[in-house]
C-alpha angles and dihedrals in degrees: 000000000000094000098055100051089044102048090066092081089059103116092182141044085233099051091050088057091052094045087057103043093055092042088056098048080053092048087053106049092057093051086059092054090255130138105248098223102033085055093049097050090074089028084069098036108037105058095076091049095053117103104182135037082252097060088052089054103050077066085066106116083227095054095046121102093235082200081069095036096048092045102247081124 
């Protein structure tokens, strides 16, 4: 149970949501067979540079080559 016992140094409502949220983009990028950090480093500097719906999708864990996100190309 790491998040319960974590979420007790939270001093603040917002900083447990952001606890949460980042702890879930992690969660699920290990569901989809990514590694975590390799698959947030374009989640946080792509974004600005999309200029379509499309480019923000192809940042969906489901939608990555994990082959490109876990460095094998």
């Amino acid at each position: 149970m790491i998040g319960r016992n974590n979420w007790i140094f939270s001093d603040t409502v917002g900083g447990a949501k952001a606890s949460t949220n980042l702890y879930s983009l992690i969660e699920t990028a290990k569901l989809n067979g990514l590694e975590p950090y390799r698959h947030l480093q374009p989640i946080f500097t792509e974004p600005p540079k999309a200029k379509t719906l499309a480019d923000i999708e192809k940042l969906l864990p489901w939608a990555v080559d994990p082959a490109y996100i876990n460095g094998l190309k």
